[in-house]
C-alpha positions, -999 to 999 in steps of 0.1 A, spaced: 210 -224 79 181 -199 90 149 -215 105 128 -189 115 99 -193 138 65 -189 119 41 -205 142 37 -226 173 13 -250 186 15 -253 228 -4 -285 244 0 -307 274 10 -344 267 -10 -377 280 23 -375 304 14 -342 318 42 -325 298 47 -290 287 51 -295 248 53 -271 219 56 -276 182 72 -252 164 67 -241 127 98 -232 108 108 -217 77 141 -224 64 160 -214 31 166 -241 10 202 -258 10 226 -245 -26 220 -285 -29 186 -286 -32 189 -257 -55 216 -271 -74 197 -300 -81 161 -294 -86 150 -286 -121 123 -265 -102 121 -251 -68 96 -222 -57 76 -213 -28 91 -217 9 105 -250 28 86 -257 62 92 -278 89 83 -288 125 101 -296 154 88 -308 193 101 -292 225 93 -305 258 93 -296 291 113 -261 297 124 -259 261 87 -258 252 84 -221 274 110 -203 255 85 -204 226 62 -169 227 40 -151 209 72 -123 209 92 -156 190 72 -152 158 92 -141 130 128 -148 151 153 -172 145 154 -208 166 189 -219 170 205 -248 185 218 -283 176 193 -299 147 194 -333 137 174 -355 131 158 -383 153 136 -414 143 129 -394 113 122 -358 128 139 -330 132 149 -325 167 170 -298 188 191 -297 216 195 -265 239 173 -247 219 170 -207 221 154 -181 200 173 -149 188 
């Protein structure tokens, strides 16, 4: 599945962390199209990085793909060795 980088959002935790959220537009799934009566427009999500992860997000990342491992954690989509390409 393609999740292409839209936008990013880079701030320092209470921790004194390096974080960045990450904006990503992804197809939907033949599921999802499969079993919605209606389905339009474009599917969005967010996911955190921290530390080092959160510096391989740049301006030059916008509009390339983030791949990795996604799953999902507590309820959120997370990644593991993230990279863009």
């Amino acid at each position: 599945m393609t999740k292409r980088i839209v936008g990013y959002r880079k701030f320092t935790s209470k921790k004194g962390l390096s974080t960045c959220t990450v904006y990503l537009q992804e197809e939907f799934s033949n599921s999802e199209a499969e079993n919605s009566i209606a389905l339009k427009g474009i599917k969005a999500e967010s996911v955190m990085l921290f530390g080092d992860d959160a510096n391989i997000i740049t301006d030059a990342a916008i509009g390339k793909e983030l791949v990795g491992y996604f799953g999902y954690y507590k309820g959120s989509l997370s990644v593991q060795s993230p990279a863009v390409k």
